[in-house]
N, C-alpha and C positions, 0 to 999 in steps of 0.2 A: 554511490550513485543513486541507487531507487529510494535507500533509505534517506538521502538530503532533499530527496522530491516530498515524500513523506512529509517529513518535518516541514517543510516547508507548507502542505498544506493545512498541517496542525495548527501553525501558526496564524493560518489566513480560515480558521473556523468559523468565524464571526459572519464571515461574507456568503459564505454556500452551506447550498442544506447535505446532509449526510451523502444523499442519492451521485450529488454533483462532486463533490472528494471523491468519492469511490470511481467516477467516470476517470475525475482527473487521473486520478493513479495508476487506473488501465491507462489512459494514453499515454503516463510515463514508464512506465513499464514495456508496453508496444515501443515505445522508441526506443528501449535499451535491446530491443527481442525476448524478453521476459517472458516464459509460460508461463503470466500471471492469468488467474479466470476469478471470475467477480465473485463467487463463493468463498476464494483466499482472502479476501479484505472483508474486516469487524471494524464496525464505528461503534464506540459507545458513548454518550456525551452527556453531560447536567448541564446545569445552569453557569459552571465554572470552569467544567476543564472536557477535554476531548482524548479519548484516547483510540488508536488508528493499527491495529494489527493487520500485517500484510504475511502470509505465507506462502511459498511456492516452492517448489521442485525442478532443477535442474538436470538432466539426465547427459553425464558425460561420459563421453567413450577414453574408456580408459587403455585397451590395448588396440595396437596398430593391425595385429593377425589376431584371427578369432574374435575380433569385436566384443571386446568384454566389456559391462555396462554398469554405473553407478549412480546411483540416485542422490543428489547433496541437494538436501531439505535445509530453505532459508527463512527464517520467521524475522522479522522489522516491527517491533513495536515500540510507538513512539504516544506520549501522553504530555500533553501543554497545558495551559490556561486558555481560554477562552477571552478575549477581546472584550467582549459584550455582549448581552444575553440575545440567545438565538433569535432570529427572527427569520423566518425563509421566505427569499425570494418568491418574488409573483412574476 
């Protein structure tokens, strides 16, 4: 789910600057209910390829009485080519 939103924005590098992937992915993340927070998502990018780490934490209640609690830590990284060398919107 979050990670085809991902890839899908790897893809579409060419067109947005880092600042603006990184919004997108919180909004896809927000629409799945993700505790994703902006400090989880890494853009790193050359002149070639783009590569998009996303990590977050899940916190799921595992028993019914006593409320016992687990944490499942999710990493997405995803690394494409680049379209065409960056230029960022104005």
């Amino acid at each position: 789910m979050l990670r085809m939103g991902v890839e899908e924005e790897a893809k579409n590098a060419h067109i947005y600057s880092d600042e603006q992937i990184a919004g997108r992915v919180m909004e896809r993340a927000e629409a799945w209910s993700l505790p994703l927070e902006r400090e989880g998502i890494s853009i790193e990018r050359d002149d070639t390829n783009i590569k998009i780490t996303v990590r977050y934490k899940v916190v799921v209640n595992l028993g019914l009485l006593g409320g016992y609690k687990r944490g499942l830590s999710y990493r997405i990284e995803v690394e494409k080519p680049i379209k065409a060398p960056y230029q960022p919107m104005r």
